[in-house]
N, CA and C atoms as a LAMMPS dump frame, in Angstrom:
ITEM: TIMESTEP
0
ITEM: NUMBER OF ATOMS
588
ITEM: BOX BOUNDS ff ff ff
-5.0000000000000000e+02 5.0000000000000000e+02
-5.0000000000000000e+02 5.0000000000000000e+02
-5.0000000000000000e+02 5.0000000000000000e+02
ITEM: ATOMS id mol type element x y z
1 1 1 N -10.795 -7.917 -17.861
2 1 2 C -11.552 -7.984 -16.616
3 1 3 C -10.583 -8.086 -15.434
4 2 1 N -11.042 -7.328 -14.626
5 2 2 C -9.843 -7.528 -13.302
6 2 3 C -11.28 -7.982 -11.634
7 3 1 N -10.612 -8.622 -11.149
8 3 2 C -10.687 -8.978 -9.781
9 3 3 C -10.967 -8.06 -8.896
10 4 1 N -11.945 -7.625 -8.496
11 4 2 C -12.346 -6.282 -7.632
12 4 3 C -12.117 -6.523 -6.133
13 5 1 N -11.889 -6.27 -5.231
14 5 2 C -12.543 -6.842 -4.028
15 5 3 C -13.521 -5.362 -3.327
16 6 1 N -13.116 -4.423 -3.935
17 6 2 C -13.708 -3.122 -3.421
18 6 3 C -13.206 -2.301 -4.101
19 7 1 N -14.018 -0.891 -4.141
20 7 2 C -13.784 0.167 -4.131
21 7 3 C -14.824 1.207 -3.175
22 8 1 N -13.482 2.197 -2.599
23 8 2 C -14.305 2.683 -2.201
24 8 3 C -13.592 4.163 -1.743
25 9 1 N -14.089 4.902 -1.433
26 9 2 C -14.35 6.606 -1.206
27 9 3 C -13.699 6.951 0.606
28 10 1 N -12.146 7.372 0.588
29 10 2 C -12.057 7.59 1.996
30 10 3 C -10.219 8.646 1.802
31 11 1 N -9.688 8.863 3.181
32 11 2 C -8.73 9.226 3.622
33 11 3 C -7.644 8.121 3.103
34 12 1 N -6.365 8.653 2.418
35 12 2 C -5.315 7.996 2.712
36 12 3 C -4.701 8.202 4.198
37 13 1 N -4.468 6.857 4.957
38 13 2 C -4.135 6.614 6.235
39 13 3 C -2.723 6.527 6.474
40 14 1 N -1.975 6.407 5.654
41 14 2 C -0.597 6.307 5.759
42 14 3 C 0.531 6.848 4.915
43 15 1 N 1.486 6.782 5.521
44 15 2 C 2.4 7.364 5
45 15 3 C 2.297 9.042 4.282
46 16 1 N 3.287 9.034 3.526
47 16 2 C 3.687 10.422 2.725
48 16 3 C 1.849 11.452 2.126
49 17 1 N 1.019 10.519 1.66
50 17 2 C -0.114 11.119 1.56
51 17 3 C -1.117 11.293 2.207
52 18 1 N -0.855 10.687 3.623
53 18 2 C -1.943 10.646 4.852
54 18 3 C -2.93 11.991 4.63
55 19 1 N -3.974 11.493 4.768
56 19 2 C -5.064 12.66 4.863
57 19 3 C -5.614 13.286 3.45
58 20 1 N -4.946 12.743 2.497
59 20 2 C -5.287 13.031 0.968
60 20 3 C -6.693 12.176 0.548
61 21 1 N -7.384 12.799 0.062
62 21 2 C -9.144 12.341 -0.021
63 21 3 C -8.511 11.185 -1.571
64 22 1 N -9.149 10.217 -0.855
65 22 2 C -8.619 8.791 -2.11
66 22 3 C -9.911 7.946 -2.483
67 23 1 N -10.28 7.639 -4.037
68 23 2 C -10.813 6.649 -4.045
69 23 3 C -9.598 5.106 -4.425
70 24 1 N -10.134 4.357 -3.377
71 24 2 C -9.289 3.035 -2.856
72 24 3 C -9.706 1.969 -4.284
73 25 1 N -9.141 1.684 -5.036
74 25 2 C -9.54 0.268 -5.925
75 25 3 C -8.836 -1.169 -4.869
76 26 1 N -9.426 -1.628 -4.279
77 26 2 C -8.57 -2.967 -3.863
78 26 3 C -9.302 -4.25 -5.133
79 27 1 N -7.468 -4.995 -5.698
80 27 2 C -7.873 -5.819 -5.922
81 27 3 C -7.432 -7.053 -5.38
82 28 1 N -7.915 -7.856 -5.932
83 28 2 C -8.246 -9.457 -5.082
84 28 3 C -7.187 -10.253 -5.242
85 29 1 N -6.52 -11.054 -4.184
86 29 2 C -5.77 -11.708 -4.086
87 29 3 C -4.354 -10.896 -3.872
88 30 1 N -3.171 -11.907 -3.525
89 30 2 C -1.825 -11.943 -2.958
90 30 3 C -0.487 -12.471 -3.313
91 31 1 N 0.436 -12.887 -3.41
92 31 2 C 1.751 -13.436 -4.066
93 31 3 C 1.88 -13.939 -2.08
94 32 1 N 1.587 -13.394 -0.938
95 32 2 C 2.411 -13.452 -0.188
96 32 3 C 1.084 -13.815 1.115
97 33 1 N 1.585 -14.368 1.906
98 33 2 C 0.703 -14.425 2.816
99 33 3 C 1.083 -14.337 4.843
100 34 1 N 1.357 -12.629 4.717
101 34 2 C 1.704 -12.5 6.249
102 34 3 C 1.018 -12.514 7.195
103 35 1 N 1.551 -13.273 8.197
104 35 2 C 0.515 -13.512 9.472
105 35 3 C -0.1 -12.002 10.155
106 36 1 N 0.793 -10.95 9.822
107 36 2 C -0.022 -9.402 10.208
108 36 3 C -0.923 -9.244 9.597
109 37 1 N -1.107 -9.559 7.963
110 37 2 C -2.39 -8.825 6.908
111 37 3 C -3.125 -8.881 7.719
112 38 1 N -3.971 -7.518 7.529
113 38 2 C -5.309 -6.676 8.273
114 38 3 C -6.169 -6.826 6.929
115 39 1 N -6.366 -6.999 5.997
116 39 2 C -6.979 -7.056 5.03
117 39 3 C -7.807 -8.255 4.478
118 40 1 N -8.86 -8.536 4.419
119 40 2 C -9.361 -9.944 3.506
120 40 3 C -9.49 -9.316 1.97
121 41 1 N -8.626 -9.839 1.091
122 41 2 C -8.796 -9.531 -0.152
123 41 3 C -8.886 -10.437 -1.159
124 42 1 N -9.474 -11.735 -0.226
125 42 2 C -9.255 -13.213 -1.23
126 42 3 C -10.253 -12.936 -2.354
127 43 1 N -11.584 -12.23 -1.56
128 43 2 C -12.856 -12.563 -2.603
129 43 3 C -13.095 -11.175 -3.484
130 44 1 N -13.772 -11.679 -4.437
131 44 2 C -13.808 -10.09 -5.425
132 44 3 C -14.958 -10.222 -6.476
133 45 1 N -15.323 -9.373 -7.712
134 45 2 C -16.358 -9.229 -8.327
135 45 3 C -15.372 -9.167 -9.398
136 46 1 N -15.31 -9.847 -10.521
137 46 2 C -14.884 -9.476 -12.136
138 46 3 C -15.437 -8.198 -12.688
139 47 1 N -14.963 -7.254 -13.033
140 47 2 C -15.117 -6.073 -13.229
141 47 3 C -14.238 -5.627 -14.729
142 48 1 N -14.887 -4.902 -15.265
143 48 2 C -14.38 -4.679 -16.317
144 48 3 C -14.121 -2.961 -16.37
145 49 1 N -12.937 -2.547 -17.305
146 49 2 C -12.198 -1.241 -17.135
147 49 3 C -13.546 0.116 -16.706
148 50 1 N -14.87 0.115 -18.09
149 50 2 C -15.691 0.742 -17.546
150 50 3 C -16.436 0.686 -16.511
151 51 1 N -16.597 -0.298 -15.911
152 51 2 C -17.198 -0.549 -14.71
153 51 3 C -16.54 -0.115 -13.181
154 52 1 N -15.179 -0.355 -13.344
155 52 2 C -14.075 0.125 -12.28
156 52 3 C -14.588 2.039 -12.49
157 53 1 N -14.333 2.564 -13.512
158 53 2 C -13.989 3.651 -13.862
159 53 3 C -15.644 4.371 -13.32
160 54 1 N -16.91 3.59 -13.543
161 54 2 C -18.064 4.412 -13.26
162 54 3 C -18.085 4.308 -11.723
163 55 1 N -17.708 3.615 -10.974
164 55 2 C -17.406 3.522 -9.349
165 55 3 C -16.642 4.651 -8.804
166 56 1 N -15.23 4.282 -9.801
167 56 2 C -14.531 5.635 -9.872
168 56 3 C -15.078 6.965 -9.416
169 57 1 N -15.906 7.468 -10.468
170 57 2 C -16.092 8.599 -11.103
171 57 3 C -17.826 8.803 -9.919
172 58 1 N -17.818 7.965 -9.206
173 58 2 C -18.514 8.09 -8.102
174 58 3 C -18.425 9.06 -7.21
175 59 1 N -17.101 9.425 -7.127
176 59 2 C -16.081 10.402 -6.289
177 59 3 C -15.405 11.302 -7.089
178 60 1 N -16.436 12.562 -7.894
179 60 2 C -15.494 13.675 -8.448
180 60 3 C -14.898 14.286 -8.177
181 61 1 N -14.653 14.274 -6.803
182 61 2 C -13.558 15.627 -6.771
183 61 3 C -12.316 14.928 -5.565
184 62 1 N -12.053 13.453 -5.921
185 62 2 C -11.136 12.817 -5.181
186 62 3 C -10.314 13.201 -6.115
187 63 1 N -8.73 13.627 -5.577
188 63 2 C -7.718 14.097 -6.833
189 63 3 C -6.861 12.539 -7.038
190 64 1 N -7.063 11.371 -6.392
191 64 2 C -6.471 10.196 -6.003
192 64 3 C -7.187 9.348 -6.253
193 65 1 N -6.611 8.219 -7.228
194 65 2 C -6.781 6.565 -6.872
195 65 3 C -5.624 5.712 -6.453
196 66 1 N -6.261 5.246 -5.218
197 66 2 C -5.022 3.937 -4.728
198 66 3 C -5.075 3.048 -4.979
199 67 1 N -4.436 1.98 -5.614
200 67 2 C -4.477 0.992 -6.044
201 67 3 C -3.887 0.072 -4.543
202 68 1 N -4.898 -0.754 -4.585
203 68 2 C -4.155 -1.632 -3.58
204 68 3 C -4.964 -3.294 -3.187
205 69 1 N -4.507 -3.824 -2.301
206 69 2 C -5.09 -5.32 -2.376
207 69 3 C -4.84 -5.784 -1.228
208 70 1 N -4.791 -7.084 -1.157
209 70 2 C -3.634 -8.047 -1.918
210 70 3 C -2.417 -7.186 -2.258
211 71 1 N -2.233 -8.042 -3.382
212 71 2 C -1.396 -7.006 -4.039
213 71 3 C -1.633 -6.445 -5.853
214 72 1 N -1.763 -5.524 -5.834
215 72 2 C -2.477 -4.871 -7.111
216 72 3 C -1.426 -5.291 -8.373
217 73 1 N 0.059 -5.413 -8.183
218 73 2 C 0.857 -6.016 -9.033
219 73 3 C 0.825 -6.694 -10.019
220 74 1 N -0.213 -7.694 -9.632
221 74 2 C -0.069 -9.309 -9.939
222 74 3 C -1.011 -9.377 -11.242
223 75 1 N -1.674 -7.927 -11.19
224 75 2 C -3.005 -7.863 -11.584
225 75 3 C -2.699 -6.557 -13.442
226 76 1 N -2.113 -5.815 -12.968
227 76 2 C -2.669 -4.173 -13.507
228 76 3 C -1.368 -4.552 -14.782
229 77 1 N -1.741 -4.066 -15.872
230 77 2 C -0.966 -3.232 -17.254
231 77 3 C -1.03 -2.122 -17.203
232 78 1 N 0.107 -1.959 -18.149
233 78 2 C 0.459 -0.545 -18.724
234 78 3 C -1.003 0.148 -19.713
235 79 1 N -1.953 -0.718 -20.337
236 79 2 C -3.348 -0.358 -20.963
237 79 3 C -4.207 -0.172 -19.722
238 80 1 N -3.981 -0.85 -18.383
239 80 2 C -4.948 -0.542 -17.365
240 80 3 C -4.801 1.189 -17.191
241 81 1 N -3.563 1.332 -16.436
242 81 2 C -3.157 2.787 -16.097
243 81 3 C -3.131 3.652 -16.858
244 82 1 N -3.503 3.443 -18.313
245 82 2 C -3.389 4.644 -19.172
246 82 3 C -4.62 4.789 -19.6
247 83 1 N -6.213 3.457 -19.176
248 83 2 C -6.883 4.223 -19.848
249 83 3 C -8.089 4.602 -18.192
250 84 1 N -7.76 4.027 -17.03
251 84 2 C -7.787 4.499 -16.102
252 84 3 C -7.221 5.8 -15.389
253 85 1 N -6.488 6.686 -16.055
254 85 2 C -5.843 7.619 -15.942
255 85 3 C -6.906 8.577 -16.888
256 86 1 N -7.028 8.383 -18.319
257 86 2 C -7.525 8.65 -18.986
258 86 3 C -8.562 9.109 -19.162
259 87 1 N -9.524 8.064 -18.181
260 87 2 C -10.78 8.04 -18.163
261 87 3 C -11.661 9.132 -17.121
262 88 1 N -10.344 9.103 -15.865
263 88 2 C -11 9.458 -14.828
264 88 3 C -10.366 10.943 -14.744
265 89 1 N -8.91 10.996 -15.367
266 89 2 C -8.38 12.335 -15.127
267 89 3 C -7.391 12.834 -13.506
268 90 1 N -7.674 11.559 -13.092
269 90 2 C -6.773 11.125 -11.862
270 90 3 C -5.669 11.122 -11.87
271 91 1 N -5.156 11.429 -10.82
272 91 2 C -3.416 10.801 -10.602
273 91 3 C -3.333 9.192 -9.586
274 92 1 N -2.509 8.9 -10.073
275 92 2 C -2.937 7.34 -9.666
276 92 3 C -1.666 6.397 -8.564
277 93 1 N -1.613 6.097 -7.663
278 93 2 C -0.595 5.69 -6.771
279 93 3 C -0.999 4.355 -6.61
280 94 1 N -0.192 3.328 -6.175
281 94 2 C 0.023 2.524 -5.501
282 94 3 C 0.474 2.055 -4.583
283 95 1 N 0.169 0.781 -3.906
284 95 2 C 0.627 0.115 -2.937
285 95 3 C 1.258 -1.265 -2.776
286 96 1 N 2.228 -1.763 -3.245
287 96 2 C 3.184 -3.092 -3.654
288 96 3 C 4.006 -3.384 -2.536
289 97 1 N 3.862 -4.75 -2.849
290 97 2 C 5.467 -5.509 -1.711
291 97 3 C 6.278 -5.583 -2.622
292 98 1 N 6.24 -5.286 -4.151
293 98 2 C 7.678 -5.093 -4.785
294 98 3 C 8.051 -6.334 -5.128
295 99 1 N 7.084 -7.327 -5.516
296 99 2 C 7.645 -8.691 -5.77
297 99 3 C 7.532 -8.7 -7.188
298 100 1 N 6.881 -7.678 -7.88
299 100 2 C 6.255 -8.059 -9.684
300 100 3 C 6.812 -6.724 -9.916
301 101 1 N 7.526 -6.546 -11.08
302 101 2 C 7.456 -5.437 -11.705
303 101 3 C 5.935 -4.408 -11.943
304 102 1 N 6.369 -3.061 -12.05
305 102 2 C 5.314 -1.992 -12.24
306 102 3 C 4.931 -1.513 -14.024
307 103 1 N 3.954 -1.169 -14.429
308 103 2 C 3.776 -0.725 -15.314
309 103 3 C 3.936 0.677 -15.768
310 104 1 N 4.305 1.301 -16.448
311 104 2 C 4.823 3.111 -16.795
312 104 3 C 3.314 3.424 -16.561
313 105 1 N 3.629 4.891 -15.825
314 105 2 C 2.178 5.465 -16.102
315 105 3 C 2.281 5.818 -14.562
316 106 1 N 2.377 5.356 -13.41
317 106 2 C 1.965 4.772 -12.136
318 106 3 C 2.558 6.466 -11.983
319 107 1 N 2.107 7.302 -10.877
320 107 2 C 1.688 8.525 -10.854
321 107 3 C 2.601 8.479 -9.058
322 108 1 N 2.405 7.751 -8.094
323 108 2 C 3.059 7.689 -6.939
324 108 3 C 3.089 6.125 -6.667
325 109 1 N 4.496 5.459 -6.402
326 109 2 C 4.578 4.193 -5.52
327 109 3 C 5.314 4.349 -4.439
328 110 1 N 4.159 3.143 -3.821
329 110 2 C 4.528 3.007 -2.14
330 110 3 C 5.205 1.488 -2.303
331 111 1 N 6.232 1.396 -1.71
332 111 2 C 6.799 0.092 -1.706
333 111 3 C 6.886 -0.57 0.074
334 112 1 N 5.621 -1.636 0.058
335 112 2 C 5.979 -1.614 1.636
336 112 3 C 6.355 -3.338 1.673
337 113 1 N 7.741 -3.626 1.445
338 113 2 C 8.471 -4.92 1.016
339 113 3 C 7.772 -5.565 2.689
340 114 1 N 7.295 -6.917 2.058
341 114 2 C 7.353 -7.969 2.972
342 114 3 C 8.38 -9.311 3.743
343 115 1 N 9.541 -9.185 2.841
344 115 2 C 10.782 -9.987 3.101
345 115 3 C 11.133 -9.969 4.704
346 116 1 N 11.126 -10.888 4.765
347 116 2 C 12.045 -10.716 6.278
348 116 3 C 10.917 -10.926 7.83
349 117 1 N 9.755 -10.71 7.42
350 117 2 C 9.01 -10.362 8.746
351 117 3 C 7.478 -10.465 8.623
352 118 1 N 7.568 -12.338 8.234
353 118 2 C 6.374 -13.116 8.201
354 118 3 C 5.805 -13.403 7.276
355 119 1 N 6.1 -13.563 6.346
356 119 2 C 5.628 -13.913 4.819
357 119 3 C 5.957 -15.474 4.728
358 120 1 N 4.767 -16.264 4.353
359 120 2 C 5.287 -17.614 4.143
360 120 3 C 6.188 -17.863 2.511
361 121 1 N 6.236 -16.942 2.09
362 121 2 C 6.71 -17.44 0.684
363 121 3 C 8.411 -16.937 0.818
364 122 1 N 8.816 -16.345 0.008
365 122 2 C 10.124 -15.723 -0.392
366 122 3 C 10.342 -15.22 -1.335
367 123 1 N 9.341 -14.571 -1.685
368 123 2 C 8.844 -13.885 -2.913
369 123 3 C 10.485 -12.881 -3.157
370 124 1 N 10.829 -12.534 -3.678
371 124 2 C 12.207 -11.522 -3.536
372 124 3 C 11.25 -10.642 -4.219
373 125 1 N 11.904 -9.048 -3.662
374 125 2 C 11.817 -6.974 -3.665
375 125 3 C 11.866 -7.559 -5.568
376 126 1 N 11.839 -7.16 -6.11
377 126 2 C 12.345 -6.726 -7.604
378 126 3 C 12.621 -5.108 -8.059
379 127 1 N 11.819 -4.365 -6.915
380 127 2 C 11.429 -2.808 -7.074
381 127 3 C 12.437 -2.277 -6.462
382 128 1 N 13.328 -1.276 -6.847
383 128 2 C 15.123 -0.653 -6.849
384 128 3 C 14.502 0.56 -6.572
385 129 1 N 13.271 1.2 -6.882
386 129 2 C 13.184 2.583 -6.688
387 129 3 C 11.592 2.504 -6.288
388 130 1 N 11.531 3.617 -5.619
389 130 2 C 9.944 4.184 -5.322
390 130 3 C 10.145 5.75 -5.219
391 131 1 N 8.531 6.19 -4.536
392 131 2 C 8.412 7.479 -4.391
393 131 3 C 8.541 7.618 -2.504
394 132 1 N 7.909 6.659 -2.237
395 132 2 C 7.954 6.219 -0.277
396 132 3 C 8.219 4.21 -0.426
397 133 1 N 9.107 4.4 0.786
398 133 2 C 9.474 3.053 0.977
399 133 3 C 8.63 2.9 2.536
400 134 1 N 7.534 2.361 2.688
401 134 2 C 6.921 2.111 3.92
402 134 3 C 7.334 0.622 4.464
403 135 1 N 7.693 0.429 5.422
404 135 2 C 8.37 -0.703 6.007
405 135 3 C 7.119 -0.817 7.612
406 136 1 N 6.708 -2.007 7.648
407 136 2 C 5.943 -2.559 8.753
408 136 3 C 7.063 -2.875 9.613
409 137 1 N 6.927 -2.191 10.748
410 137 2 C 8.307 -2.588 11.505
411 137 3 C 8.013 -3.76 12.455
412 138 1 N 8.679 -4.947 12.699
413 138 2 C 8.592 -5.746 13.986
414 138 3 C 10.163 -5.982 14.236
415 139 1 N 10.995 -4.792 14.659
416 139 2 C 12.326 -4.97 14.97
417 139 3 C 13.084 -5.689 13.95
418 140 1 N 12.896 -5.864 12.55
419 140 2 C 14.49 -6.451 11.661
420 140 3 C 14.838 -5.371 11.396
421 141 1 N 15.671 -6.028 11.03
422 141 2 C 17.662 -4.951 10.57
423 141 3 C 16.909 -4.251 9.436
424 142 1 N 17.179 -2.689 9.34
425 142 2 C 16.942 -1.881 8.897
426 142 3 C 17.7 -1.81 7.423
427 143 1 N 18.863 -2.035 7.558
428 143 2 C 19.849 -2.205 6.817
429 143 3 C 19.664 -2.967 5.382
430 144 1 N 18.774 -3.579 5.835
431 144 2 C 17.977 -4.758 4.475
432 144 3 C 17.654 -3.693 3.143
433 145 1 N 17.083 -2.383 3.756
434 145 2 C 16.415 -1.733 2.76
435 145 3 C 17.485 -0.831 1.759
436 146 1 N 18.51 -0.553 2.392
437 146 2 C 19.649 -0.062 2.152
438 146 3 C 19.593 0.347 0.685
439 147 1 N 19.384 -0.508 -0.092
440 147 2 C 19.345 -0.427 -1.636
441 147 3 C 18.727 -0.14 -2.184
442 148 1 N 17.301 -0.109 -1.659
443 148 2 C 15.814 0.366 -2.398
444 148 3 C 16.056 2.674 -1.966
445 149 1 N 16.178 2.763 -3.41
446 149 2 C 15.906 4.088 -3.998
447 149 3 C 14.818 4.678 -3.351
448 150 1 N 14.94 5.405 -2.195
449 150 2 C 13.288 5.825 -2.148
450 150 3 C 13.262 8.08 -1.694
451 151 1 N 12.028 8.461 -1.794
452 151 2 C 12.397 10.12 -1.816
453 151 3 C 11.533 10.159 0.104
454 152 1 N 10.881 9.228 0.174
455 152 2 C 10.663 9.379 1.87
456 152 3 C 11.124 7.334 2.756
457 153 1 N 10.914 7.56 3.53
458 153 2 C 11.086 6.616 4.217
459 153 3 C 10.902 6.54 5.678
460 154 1 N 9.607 5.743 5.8
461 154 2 C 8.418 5.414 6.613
462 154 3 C 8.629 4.064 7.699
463 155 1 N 8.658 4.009 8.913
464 155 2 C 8.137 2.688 9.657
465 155 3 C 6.763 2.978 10.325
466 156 1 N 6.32 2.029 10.082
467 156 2 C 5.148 2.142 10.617
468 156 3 C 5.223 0.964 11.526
469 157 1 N 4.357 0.754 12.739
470 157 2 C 4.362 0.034 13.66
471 157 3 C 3.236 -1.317 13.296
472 158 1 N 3.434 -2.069 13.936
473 158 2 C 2.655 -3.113 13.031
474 158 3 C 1.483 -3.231 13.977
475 159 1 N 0.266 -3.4 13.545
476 159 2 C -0.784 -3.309 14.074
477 159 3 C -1.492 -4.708 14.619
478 160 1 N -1.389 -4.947 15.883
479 160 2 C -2.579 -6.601 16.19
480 160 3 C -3.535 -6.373 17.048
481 161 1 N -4.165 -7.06 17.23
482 161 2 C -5.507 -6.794 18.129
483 161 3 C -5.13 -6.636 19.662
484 162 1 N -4.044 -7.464 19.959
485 162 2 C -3.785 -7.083 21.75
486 162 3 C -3.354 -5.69 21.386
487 163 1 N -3.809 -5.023 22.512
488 163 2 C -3.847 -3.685 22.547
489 163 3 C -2.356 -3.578 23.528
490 164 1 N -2.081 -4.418 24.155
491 164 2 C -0.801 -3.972 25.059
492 164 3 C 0.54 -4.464 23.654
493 165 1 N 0.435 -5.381 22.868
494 165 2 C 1.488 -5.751 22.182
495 165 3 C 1.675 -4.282 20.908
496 166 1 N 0.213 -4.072 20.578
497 166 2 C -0.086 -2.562 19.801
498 166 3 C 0.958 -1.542 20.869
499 167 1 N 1.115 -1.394 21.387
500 167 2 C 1.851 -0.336 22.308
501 167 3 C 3.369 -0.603 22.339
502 168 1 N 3.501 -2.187 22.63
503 168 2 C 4.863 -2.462 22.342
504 168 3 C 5.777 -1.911 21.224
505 169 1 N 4.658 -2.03 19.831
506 169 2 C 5.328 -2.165 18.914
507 169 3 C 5.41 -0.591 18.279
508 170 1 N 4.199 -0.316 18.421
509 170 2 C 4.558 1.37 18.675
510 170 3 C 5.821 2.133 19.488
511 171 1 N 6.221 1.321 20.47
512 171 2 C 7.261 2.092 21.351
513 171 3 C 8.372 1.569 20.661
514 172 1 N 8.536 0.45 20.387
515 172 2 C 9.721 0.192 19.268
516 172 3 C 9.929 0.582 18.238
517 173 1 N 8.867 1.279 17.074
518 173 2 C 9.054 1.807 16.09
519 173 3 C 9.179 3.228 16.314
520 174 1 N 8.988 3.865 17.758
521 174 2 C 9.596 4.843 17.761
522 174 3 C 11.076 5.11 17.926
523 175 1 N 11.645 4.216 18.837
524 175 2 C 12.59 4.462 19.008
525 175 3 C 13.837 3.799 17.719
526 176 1 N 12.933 2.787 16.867
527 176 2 C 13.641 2.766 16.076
528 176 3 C 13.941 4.032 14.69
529 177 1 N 13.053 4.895 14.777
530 177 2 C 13.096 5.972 14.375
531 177 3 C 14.037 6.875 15.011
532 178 1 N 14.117 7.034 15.955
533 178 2 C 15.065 8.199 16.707
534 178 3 C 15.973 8.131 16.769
535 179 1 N 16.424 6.059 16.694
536 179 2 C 18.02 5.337 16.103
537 179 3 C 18.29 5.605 14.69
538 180 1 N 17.763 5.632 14.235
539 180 2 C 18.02 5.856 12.141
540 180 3 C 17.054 6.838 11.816
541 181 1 N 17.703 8.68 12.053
542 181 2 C 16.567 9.316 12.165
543 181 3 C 16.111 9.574 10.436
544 182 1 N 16.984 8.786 9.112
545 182 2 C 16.581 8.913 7.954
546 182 3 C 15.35 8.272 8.018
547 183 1 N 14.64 7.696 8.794
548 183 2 C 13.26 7.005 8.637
549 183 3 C 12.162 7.82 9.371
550 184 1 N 11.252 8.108 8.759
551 184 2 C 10.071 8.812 9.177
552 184 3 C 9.241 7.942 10.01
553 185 1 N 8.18 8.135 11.213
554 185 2 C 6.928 7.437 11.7
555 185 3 C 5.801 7.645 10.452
556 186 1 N 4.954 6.397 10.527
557 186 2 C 4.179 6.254 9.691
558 186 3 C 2.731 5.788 11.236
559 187 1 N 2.042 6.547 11.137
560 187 2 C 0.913 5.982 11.715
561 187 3 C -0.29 5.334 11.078
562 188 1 N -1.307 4.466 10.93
563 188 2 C -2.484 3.887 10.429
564 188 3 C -3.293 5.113 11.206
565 189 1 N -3.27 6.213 10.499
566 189 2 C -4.209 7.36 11.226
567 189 3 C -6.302 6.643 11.124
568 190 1 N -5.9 5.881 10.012
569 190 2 C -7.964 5.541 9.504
570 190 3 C -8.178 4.769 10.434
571 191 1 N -6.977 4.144 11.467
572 191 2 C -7.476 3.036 12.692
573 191 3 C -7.356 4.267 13.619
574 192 1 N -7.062 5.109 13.503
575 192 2 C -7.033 6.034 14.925
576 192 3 C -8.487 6.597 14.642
577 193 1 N -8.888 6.999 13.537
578 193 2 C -10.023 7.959 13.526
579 193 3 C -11.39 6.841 13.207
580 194 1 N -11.158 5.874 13.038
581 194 2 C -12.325 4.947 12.879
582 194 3 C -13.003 4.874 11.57
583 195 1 N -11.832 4.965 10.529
584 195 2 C -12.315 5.088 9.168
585 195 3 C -12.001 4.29 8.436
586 196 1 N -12.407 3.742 7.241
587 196 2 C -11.842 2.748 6.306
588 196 3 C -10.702 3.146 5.534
């Protein structure tokens, strides 16, 4: 049985797959707790593999499931992803701060490490490689990531409700892009278009 907090039927908003039609699994709960999270993922429904999978299969012709939360880590096996793969015929990605090891199977990872920039814990990266390294930017040293293996590499600007500090931080993650042009812009396009 796993911890649901949702699933549901929409656009990937970020990074390397932006705009790719996704059904979203979020599950419940966190290792880490940053004062940015945009997400409530404390509460959830116990759900069992067929039950995830008929929600799933709600959405036939999504070529994507995202796994995400909290953090989905804390949660998923190597029997989850293979018979969730299995079942649905999906390719399957994730979304981790890289604090728990991954299970084989995992189809695309996003590693968007929380170290450094508001996390009350100190959870340490454990994850050496990904497919996209997405980094929430609020101005730390870039340099941190240095070691993490990745085939794209993303800042995205960190998102808060003042709309003038939203601008700030946008203008800083651009230009911190144009300083280290190995890093791509990452926009939250589903907050631009008003989508989940």
């Amino acid at each position: 049985m796993w911890k649901v907090n949702e699933i549901f039927y929409s656009l990937q908003g970020e990074g390397y797959n932006t705009g790719t039609a996704s059904v979203f699994i979020r599950l419940s709960g966190c290792n880490l707790h940053c004062a940015f999270c945009d997400t409530r993922h404390e509460e959830g429904t116990m759900m069992s593999l067929p039950e995830i999978v008929e929600q799933v299969m709600r959405y036939p012709k999504a070529p994507l499931i995202v796994l995400t939360g909290g953090e989905p880590s804390l949660w998923i096996d190597e029997d989850f992803i293979t018979g969730l793969k299995s079942m649905t015929g999906k390719r399957i990605a994730i979304e981790t701060n890289g604090t728990h090891p991954l299970p084989h199977g995992i189809d695309w990872v996003t590693l968007s490490p929380k170290s450094g920039i508001g996390n009350s814990g100190e959870a340490p990266v454990v994850l050496t490689r990904c497919d996209e390294l997405k980094v929430v930017y609020l101005g730390q040293d870039l340099a941190q990531y240095d070691n993490i293996t990745a085939d794209h590499r993303y800042l995205q600007p960190c998102w808060v409700e003042d709309e003038e500090q939203c601008r700030r931080n946008m203008h800083a993650t651009v230009q911190a892009v144009m300083n280290s042009p190995q890093w791509q812009l990452s926009l939250q396009t589903h907050r631009i278009l008003g989508i989940q």
